[in-house]
N, CA, C and O atoms as a GROMACS GRO file, in nm:
protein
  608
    1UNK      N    1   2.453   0.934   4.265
    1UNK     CA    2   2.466   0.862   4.141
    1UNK      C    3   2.408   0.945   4.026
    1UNK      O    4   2.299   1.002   4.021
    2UNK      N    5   2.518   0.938   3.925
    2UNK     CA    6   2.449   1.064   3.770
    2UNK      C    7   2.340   0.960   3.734
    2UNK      O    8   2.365   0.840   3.745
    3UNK      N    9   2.218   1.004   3.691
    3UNK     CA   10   2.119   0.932   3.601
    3UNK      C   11   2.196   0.933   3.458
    3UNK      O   12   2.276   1.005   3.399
    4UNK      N   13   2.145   0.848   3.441
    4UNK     CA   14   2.163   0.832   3.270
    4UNK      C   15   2.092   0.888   3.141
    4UNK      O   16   1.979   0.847   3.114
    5UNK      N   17   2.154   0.978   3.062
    5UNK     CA   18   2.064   1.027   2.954
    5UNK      C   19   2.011   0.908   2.867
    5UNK      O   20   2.074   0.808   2.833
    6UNK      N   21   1.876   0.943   2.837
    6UNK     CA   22   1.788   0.828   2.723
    6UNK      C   23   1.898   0.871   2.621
    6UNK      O   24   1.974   0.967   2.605
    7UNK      N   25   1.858   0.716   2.539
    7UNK     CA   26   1.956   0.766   2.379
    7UNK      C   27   1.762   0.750   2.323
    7UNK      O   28   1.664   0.678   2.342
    8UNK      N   29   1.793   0.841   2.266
    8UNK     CA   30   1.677   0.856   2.145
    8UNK      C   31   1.713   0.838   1.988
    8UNK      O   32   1.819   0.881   1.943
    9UNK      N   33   1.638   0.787   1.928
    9UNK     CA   34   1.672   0.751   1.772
    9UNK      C   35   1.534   0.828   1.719
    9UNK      O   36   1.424   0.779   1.743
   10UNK      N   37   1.544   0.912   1.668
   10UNK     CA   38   1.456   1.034   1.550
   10UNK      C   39   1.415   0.932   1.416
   10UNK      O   40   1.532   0.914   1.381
   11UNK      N   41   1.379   0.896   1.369
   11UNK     CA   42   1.336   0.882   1.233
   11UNK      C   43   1.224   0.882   1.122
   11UNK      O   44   1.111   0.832   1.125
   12UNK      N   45   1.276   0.938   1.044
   12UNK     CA   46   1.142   0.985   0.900
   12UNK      C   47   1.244   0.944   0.775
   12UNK      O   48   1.361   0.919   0.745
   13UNK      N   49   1.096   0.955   0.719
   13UNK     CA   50   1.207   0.950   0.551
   13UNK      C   51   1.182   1.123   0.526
   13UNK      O   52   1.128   1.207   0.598
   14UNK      N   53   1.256   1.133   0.375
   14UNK     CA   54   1.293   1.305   0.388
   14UNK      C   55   1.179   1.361   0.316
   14UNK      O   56   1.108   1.300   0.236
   15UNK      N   57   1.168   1.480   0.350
   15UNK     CA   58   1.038   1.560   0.322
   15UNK      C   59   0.946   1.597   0.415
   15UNK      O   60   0.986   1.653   0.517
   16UNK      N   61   0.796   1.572   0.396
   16UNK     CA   62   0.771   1.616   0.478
   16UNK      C   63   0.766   1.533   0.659
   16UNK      O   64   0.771   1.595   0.765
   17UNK      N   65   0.753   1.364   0.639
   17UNK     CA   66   0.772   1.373   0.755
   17UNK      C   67   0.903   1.415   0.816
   17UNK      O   68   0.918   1.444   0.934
   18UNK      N   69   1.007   1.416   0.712
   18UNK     CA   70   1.165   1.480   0.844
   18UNK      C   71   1.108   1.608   0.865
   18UNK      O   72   1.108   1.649   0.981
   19UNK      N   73   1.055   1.686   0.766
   19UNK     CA   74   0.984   1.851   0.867
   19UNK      C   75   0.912   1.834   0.962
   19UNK      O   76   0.900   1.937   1.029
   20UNK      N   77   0.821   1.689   1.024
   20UNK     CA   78   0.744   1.673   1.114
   20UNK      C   79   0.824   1.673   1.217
   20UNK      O   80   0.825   1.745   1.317
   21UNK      N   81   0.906   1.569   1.178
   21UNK     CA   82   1.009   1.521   1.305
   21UNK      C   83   1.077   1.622   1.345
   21UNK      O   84   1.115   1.615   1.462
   22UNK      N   85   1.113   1.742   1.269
   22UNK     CA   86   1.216   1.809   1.311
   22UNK      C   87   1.086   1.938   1.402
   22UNK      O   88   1.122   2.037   1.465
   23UNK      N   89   0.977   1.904   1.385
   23UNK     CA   90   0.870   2.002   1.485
   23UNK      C   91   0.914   1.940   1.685
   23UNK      O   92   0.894   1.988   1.797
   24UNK      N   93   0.977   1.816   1.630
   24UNK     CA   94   0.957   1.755   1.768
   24UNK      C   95   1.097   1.757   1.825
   24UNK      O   96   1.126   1.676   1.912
   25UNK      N   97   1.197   1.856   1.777
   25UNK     CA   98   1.336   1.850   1.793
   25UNK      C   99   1.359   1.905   1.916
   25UNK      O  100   1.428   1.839   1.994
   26UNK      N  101   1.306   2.041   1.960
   26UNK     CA  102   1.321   2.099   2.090
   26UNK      C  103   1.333   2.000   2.212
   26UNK      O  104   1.423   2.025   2.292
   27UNK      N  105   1.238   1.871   2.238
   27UNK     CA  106   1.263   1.803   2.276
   27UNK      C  107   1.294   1.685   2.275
   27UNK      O  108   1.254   1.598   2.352
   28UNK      N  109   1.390   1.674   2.160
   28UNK     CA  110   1.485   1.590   2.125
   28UNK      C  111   1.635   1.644   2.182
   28UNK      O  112   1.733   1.575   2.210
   29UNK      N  113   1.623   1.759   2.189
   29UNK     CA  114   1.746   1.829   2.216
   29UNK      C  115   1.784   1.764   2.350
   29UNK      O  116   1.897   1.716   2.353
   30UNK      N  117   1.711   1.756   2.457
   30UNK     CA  118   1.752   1.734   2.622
   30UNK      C  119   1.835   1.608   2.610
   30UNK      O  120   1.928   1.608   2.691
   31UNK      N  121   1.828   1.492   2.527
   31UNK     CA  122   1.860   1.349   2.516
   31UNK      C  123   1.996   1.334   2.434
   31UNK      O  124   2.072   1.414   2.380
   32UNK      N  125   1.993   1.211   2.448
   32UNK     CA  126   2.139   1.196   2.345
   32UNK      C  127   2.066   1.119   2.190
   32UNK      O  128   1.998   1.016   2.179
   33UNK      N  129   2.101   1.192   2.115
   33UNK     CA  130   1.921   1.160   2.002
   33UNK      C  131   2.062   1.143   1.866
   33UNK      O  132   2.154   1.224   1.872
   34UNK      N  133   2.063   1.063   1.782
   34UNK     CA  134   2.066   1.002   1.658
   34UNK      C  135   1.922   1.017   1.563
   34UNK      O  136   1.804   0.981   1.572
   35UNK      N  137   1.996   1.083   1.479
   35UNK     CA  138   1.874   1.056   1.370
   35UNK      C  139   1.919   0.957   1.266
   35UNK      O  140   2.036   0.926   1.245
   36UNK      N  141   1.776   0.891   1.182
   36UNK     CA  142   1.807   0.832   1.064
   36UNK      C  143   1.727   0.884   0.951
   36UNK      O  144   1.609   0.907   0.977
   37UNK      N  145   1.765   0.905   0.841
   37UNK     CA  146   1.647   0.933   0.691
   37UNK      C  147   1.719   0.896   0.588
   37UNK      O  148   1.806   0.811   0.607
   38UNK      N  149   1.697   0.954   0.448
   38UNK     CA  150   1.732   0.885   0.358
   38UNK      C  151   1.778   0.997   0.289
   38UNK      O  152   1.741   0.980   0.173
   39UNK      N  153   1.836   1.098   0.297
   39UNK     CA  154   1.877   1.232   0.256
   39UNK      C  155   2.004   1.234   0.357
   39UNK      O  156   2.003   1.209   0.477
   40UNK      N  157   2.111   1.268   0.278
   40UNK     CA  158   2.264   1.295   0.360
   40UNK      C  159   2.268   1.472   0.377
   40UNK      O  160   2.342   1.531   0.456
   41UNK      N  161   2.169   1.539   0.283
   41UNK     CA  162   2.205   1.658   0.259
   41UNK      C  163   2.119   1.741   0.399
   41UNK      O  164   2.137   1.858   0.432
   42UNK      N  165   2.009   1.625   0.478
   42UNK     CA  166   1.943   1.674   0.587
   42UNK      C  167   2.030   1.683   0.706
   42UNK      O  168   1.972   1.709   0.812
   43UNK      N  169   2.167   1.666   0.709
   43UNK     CA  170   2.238   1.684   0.813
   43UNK      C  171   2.262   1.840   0.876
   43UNK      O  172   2.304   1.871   0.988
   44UNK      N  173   2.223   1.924   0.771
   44UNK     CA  174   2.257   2.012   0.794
   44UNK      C  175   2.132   2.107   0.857
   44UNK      O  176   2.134   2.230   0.863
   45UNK      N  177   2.019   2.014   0.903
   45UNK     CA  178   1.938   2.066   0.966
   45UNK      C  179   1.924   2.029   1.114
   45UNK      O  180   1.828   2.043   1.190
   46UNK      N  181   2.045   1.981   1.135
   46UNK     CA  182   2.027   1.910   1.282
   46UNK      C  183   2.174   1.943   1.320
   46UNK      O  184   2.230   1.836   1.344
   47UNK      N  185   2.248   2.036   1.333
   47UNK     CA  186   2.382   2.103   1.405
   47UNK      C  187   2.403   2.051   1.503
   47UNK      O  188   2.333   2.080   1.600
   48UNK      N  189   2.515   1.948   1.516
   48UNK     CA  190   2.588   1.878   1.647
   48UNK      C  191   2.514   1.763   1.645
   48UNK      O  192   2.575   1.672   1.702
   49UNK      N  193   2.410   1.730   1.605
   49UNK     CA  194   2.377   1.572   1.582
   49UNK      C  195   2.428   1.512   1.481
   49UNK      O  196   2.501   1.559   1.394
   50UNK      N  197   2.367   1.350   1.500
   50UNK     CA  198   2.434   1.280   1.449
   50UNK      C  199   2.339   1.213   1.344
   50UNK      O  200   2.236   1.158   1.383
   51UNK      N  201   2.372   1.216   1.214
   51UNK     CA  202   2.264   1.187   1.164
   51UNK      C  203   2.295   1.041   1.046
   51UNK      O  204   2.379   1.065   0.959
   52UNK      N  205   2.251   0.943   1.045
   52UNK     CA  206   2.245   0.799   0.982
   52UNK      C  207   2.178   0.755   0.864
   52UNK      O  208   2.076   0.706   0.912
   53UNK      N  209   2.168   0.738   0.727
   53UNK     CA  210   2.121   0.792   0.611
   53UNK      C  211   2.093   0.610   0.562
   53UNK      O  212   2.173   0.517   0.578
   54UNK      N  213   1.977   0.606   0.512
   54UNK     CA  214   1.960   0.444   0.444
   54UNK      C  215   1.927   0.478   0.374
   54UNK      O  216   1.910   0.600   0.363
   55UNK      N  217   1.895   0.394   0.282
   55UNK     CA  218   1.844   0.356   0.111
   55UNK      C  219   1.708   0.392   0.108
   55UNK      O  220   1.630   0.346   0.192
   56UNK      N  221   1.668   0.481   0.008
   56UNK     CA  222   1.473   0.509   0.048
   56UNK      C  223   1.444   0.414  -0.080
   56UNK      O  224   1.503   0.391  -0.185
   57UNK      N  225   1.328   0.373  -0.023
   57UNK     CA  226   1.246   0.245  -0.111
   57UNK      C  227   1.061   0.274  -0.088
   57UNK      O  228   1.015   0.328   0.012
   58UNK      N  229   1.005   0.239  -0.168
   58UNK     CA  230   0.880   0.243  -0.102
   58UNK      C  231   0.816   0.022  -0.149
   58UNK      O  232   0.876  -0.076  -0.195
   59UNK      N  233   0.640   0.056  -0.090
   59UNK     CA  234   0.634  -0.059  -0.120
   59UNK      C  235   0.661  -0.156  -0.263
   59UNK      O  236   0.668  -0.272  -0.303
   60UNK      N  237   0.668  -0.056  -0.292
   60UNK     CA  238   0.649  -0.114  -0.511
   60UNK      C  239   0.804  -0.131  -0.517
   60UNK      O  240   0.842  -0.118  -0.634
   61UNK      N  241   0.899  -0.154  -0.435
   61UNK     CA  242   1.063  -0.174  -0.467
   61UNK      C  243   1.124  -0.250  -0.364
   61UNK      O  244   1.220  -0.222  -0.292
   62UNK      N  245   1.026  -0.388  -0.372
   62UNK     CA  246   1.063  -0.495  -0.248
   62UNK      C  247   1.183  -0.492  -0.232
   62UNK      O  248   1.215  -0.478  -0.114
   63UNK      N  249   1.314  -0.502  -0.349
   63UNK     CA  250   1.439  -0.543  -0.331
   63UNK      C  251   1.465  -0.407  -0.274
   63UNK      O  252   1.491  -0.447  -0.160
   64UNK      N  253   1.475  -0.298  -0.266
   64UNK     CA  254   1.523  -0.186  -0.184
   64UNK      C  255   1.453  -0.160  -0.076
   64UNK      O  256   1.508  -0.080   0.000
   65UNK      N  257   1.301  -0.219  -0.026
   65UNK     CA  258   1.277  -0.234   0.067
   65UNK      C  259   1.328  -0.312   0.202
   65UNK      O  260   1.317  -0.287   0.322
   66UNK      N  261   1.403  -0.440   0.111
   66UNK     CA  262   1.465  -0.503   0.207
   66UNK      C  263   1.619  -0.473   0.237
   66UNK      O  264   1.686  -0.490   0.339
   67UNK      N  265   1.651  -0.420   0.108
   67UNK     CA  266   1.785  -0.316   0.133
   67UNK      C  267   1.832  -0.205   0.266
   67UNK      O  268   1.936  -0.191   0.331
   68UNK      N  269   1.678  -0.126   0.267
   68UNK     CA  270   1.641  -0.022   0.397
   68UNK      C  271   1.640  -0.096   0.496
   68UNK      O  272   1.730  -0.095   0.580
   69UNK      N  273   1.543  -0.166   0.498
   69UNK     CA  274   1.535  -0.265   0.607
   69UNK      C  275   1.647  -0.349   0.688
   69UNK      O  276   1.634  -0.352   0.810
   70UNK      N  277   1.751  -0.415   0.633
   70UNK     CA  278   1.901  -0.446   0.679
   70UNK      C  279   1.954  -0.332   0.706
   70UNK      O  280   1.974  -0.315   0.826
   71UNK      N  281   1.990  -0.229   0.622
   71UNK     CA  282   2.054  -0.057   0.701
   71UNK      C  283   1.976  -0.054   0.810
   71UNK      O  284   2.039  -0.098   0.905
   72UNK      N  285   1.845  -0.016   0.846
   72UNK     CA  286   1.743   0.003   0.962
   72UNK      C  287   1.819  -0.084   1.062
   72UNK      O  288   1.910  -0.034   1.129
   73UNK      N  289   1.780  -0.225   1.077
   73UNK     CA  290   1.855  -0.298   1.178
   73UNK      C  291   2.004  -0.283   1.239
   73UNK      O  292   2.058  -0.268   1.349
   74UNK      N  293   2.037  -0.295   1.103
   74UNK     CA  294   2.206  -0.233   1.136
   74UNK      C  295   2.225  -0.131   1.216
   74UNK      O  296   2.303  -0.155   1.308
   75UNK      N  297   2.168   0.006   1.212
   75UNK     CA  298   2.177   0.139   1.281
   75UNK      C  299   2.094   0.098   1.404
   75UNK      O  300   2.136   0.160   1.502
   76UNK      N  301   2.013   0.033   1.427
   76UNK     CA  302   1.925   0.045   1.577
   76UNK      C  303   1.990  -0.096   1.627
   76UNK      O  304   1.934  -0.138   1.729
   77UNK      N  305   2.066  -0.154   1.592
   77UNK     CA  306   2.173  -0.261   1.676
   77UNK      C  307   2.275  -0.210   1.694
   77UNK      O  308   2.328  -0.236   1.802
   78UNK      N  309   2.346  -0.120   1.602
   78UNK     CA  310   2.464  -0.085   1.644
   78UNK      C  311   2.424   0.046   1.795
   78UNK      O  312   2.486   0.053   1.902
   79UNK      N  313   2.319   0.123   1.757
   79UNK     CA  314   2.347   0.243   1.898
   79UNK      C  315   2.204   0.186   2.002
   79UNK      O  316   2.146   0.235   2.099
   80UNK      N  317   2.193   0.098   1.947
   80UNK     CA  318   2.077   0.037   2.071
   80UNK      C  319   2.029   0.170   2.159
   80UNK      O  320   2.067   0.197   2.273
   81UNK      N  321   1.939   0.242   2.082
   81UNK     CA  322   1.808   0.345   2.160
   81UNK      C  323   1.735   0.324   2.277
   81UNK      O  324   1.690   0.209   2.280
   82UNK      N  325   1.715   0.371   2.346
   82UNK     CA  326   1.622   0.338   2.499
   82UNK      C  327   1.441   0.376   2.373
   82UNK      O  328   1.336   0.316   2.394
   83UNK      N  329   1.452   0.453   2.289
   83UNK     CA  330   1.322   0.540   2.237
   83UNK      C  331   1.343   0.505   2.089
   83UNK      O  332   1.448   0.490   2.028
   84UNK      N  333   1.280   0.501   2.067
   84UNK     CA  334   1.242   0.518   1.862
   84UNK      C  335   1.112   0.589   1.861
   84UNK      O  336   0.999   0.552   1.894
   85UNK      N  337   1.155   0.691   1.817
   85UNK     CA  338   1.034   0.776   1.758
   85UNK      C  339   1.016   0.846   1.615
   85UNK      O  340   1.102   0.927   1.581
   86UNK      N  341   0.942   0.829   1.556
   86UNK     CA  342   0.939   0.824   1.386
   86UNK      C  343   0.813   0.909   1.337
   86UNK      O  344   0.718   0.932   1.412
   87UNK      N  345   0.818   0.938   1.256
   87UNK     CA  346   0.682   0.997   1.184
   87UNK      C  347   0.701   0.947   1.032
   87UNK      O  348   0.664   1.013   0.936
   88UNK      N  349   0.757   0.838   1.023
   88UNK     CA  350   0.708   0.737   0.900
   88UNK      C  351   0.798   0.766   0.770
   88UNK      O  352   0.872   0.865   0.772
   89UNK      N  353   0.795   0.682   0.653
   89UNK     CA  354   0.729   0.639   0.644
   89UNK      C  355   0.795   0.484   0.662
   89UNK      O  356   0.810   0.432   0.772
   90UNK      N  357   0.826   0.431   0.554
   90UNK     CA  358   0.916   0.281   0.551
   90UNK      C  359   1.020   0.260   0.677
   90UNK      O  360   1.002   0.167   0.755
   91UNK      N  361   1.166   0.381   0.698
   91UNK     CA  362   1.208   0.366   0.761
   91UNK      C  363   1.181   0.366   0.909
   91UNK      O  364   1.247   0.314   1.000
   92UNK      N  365   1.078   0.431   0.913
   92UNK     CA  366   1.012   0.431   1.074
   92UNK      C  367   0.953   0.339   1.119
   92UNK      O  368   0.940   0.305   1.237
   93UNK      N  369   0.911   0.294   1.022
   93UNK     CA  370   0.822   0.149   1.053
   93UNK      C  371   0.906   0.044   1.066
   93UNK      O  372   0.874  -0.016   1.168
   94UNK      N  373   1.029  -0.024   0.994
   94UNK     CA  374   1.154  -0.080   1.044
   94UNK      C  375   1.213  -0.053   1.156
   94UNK      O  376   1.225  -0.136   1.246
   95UNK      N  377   1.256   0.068   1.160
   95UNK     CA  378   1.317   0.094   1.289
   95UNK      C  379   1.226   0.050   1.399
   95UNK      O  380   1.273  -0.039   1.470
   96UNK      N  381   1.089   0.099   1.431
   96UNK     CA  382   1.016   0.080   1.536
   96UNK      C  383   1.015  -0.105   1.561
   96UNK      O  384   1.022  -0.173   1.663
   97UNK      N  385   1.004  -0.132   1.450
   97UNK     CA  386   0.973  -0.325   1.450
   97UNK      C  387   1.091  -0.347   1.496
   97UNK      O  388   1.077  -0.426   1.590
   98UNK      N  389   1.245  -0.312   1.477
   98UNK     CA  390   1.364  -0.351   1.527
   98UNK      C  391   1.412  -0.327   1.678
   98UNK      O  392   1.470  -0.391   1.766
   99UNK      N  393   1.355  -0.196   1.659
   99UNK     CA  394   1.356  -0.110   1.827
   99UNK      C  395   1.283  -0.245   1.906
   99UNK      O  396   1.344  -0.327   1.976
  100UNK      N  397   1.163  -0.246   1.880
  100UNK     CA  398   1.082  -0.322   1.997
  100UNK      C  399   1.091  -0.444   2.018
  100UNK      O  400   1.010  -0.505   2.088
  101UNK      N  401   1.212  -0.508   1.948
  101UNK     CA  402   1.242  -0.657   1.920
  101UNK      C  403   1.334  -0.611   2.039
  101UNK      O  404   1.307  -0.642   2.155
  102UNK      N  405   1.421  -0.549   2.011
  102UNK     CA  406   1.575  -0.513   2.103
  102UNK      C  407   1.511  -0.453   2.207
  102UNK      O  408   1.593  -0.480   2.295
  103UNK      N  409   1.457  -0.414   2.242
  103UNK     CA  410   1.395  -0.348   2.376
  103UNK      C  411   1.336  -0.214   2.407
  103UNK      O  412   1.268  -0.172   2.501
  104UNK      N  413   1.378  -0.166   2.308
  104UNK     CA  414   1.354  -0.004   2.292
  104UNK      C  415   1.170   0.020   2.337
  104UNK      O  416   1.084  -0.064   2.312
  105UNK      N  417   1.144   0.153   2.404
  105UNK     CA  418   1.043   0.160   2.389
  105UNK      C  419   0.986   0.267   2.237
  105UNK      O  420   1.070   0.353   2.212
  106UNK      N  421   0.862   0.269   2.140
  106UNK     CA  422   0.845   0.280   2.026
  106UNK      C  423   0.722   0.392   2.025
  106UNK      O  424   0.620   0.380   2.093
  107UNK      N  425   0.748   0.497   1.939
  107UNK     CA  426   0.646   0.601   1.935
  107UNK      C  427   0.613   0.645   1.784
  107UNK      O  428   0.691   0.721   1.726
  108UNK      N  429   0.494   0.597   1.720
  108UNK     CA  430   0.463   0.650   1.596
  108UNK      C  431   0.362   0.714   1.569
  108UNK      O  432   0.249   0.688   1.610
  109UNK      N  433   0.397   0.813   1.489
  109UNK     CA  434   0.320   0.957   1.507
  109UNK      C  435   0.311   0.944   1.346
  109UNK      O  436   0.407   0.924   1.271
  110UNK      N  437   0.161   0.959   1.303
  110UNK     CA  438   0.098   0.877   1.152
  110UNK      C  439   0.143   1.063   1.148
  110UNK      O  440   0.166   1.144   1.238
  111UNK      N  441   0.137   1.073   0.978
  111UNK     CA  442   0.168   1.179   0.923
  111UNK      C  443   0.054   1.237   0.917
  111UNK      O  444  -0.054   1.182   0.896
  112UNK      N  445   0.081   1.400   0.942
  112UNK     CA  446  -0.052   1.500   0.926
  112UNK      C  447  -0.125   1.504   0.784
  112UNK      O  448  -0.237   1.553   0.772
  113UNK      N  449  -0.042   1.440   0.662
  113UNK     CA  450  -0.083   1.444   0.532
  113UNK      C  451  -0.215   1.335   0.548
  113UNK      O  452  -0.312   1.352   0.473
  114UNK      N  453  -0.216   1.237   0.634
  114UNK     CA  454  -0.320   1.136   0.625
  114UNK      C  455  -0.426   1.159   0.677
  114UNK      O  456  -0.476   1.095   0.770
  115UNK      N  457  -0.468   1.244   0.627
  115UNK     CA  458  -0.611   1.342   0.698
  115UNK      C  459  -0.773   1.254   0.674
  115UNK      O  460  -0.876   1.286   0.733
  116UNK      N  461  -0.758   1.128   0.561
  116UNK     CA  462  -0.918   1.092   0.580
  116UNK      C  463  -0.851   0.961   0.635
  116UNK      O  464  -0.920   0.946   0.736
  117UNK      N  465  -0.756   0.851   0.636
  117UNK     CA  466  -0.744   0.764   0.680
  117UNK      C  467  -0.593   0.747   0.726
  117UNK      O  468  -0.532   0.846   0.684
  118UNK      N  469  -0.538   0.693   0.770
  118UNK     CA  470  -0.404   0.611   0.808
  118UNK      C  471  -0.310   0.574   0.712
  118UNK      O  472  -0.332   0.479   0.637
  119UNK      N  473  -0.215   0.635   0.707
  119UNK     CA  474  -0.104   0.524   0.592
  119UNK      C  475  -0.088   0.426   0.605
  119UNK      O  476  -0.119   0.364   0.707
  120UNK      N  477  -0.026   0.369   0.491
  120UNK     CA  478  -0.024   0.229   0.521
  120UNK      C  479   0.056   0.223   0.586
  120UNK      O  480   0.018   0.286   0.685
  121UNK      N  481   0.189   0.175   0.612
  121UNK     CA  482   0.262   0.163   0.776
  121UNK      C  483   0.191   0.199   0.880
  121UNK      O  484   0.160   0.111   0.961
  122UNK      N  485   0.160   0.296   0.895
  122UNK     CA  486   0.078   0.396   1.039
  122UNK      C  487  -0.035   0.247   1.048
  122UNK      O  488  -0.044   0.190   1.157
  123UNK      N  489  -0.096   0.207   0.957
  123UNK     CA  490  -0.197   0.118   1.000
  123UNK      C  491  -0.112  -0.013   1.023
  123UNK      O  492  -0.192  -0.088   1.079
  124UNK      N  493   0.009  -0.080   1.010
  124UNK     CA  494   0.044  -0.170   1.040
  124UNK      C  495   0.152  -0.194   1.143
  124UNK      O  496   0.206  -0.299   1.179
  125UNK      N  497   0.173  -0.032   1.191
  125UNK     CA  498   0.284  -0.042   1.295
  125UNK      C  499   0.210  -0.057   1.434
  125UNK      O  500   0.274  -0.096   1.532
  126UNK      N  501   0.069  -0.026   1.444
  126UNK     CA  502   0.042  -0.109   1.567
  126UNK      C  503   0.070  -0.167   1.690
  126UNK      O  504   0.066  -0.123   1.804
  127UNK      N  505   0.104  -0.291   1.638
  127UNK     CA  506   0.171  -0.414   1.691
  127UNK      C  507   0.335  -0.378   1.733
  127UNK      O  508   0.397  -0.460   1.800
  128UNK      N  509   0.387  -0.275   1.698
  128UNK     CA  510   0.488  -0.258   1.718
  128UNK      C  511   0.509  -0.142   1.780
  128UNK      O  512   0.617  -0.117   1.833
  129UNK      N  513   0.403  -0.053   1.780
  129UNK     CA  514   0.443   0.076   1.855
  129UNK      C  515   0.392   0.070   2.026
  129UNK      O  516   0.282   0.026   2.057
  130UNK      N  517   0.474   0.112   2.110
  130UNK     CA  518   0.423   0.129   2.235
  130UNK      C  519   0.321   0.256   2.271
  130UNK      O  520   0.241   0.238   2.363
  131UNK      N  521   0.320   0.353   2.217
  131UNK     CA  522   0.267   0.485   2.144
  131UNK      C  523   0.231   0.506   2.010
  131UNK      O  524   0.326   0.526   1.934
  132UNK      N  525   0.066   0.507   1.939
  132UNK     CA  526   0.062   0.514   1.810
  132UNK      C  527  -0.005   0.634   1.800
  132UNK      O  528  -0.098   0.664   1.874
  133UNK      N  529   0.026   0.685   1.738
  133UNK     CA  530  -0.035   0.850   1.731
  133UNK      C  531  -0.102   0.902   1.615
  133UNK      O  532  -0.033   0.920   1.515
  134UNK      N  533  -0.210   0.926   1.612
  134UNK     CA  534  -0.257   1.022   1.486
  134UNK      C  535  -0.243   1.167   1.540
  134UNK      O  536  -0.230   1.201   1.658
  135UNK      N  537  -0.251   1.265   1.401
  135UNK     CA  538  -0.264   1.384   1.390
  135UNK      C  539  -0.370   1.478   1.438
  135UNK      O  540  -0.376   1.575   1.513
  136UNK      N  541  -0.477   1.382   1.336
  136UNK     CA  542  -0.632   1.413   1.362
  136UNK      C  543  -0.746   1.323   1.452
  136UNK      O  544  -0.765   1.202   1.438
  137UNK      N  545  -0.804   1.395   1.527
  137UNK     CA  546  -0.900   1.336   1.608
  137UNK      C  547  -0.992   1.251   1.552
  137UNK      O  548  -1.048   1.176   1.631
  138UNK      N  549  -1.026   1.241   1.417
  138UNK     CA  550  -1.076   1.195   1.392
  138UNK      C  551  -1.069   1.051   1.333
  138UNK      O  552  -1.158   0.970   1.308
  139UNK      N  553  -0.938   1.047   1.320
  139UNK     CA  554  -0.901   0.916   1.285
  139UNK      C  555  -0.866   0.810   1.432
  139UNK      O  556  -0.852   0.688   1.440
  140UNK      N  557  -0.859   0.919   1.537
  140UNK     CA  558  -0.855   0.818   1.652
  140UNK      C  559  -0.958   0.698   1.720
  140UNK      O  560  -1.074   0.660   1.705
  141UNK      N  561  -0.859   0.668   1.792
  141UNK     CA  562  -1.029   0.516   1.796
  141UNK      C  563  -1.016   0.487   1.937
  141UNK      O  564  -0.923   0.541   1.998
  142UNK      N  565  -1.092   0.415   1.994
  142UNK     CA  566  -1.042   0.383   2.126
  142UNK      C  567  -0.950   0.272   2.155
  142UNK      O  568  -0.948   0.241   2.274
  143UNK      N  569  -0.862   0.192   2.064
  143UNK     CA  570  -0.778   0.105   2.107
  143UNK      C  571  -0.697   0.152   2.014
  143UNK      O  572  -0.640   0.065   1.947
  144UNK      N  573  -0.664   0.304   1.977
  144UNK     CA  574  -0.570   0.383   1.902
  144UNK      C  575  -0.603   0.350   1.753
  144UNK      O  576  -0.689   0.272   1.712
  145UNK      N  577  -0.510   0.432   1.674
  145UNK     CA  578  -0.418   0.520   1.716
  145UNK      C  579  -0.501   0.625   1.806
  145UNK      O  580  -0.623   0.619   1.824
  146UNK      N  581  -0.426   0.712   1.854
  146UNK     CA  582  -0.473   0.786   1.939
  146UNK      C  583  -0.469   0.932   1.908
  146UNK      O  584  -0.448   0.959   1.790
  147UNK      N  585  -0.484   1.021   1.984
  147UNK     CA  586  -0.474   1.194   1.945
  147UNK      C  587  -0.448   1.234   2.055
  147UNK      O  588  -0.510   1.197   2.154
  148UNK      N  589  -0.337   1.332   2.059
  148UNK     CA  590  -0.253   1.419   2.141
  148UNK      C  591  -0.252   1.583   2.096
  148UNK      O  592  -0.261   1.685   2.164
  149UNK      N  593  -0.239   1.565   1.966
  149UNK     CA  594  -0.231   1.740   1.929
  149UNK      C  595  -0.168   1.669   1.778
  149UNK      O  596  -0.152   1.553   1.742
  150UNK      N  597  -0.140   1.810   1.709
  150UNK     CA  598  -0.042   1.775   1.599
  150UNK      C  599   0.078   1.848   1.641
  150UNK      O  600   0.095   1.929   1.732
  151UNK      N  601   0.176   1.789   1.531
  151UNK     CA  602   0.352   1.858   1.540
  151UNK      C  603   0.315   2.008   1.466
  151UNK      O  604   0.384   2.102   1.507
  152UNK      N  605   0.232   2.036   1.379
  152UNK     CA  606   0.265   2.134   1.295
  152UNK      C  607   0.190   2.269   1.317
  152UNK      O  608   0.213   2.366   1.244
   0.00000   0.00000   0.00000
């Protein structure tokens, strides 16, 4: 019997966390991996993938927050991921809350820029990540986020 490849879903918003995410591409490569961000012009950093583009909003633009947020659902219902893995910021944090509703298992990796404390998402995805990850050791705690290494 063939095993089945994981579908993986990639997501950042563009800048620097999509440069994070794209540190973690090598092994993204083995899977059947979809990305999402908010830049159409980042397709061209991911050759032969498939890449899914929403509305970028931050917190100060509730109505385009909830704009992202319906795209987010939309894309992680339509290819239903076995994985969501994100390095933030808005869209990762949607996706992961949608992922783990639908079944997906959820991996968030707080951005290396948050060097004295946690972003805000990174501190509220929590509850939603099966894996919460900091950069720096020092922001780790013992009931997470946690420390593994950094992407960069």
């Amino acid at each position: 019997m063939e095993r089945k490849v994981k579908k993986v879903m990639a997501v950042a918003s563009a800048g620097g966390h999509w440069i994070e995410l794209l540190r973690m591409k090598p092994t993204f490569d083995q899977f059947d991996t979809i990305y999402v961000s908010t830049n159409v012009g980042l397709a061209s950093h991911i050759p032969g993938h498939t890449l899914k583009t929403v509305r970028d909003a931050s917190m100060w633009n509730k109505f385009g927050l909830l704009v992202m947020a319906m795209q987010i659902f939309w894309v992680v219902l339509r290819h239903r991921p076995d994985v969501i893995v994100t390095t933030g910021a808005a869209p990762g944090f949607f996706a992961l809350m949608f992922g783990r509703l639908l079944g997906a298992r959820t991996i968030w990796v707080d951005s290396i820029a948050n060097a004295q404390e946690l972003s805000l998402a990174g501190k509220k995805v929590s509850m939603w990540a099966d894996h919460w990850l900091t950069q720096w050791p020092e922001l780790a705690r013992e009931n997470g986020p946690y420390y593994i290494g950094s992407v960069l």
